[in-house]
N, C-alpha and C positions, 0 to 999 in steps of 0.2 A: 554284461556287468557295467560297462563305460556307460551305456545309455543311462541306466538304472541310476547311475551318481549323477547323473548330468542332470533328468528330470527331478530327483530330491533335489538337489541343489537349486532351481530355478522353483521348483515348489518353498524349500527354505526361504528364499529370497521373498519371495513374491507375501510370504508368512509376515518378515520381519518389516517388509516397507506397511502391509494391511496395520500392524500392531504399533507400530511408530509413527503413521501418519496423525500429523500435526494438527489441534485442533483450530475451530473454528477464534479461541481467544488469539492463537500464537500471531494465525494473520495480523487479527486488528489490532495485536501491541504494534506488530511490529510498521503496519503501514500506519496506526499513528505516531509510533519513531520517526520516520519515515517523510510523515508532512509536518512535523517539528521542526525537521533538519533541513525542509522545503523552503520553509518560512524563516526559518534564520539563517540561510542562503539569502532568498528572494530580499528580505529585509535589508540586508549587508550590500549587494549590491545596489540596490534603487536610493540607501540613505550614503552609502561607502563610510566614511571616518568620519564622520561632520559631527560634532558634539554640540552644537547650538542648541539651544533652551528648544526650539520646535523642533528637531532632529530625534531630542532623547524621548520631548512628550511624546512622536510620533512613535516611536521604537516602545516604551513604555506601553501604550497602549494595546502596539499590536500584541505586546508579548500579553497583557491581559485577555487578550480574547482570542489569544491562538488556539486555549483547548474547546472553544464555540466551536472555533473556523475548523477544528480537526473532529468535534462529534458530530458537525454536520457534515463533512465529507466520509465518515464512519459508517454515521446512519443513511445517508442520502445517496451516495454514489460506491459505497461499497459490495460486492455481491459475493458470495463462497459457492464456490459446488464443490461439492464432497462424490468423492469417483472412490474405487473400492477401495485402491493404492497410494492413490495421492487426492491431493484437492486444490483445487487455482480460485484467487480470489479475482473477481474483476472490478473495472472501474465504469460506471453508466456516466455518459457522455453524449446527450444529444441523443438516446436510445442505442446507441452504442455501444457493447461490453468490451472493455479492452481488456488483454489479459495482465495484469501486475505483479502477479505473485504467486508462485506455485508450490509448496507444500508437498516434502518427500520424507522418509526416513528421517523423522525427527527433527527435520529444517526449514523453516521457509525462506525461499530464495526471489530475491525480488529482480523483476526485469529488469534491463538495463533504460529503458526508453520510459522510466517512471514518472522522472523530474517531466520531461516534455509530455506525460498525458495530465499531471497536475498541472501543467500551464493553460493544457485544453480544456480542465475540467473549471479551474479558476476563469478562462474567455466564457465557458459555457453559463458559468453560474453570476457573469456581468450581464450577460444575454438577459438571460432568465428574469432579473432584477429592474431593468430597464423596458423589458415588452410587459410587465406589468402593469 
């Protein structure tokens, strides 16, 4: 009888992560959150408090074209695999999948080492720009 509740229950389990894993949208809101919250880090530290007239154009501007800078990193370097339970999204970097974000029971939970593979992916995509 003990076995018997223990496999329903690891069968229940295994039901509700198949039925609540997270879709392919949940990812990309949330690593475009994600490289939002990148770029107005990244931005705050390189400008810090400076309020000068080229400080705000410069601030201005990036904030116009963060949602370019975030559909290209969407379209460009994002990738999903969908497994049966859960799904991991990754980052392509120089042919490289790094894992970012993994997708369980109705959450996606992003790595800890995010910010430092958008720095890679940001050297990758100066690379890229300049051997052209």
């Amino acid at each position: 009888m003990n076995l018997k509740v223990i496999i329903v229950g690891i069968a229940l389990l295994l039901f509700v992560a198949w039925v609540t894993k997270p879709g392919e949208e949940a990812h990309r809101a949330l690593i475009e959150r994600e490289v939002q919250d990148y770029i107005e880090t990244t931005l705050s530290k390189e400008m810090g408090e400076d309020n000068s007239l080229g400080s705000l154009f410069a601030k201005s501007m990036v904030a116009m074209f963060s949602t370019t800078i975030i559909e290209q990193i969407s379209q460009r370097g994002i990738e999903i695999d969908d497994y049966l339970f859960f799904n991991r999204s990754y980052l392509s970097i120089d042919g490289q999948r790094i894992p970012i974000a993994t997708g369980i029971f109705g959450n996606t939970i992003v790595n800890s080492s995010l910010e430092q593979d958008l720095d890679d992916f940001v050297d990758s995509l100066g690379k890229t720009k300049s051997e052209d």
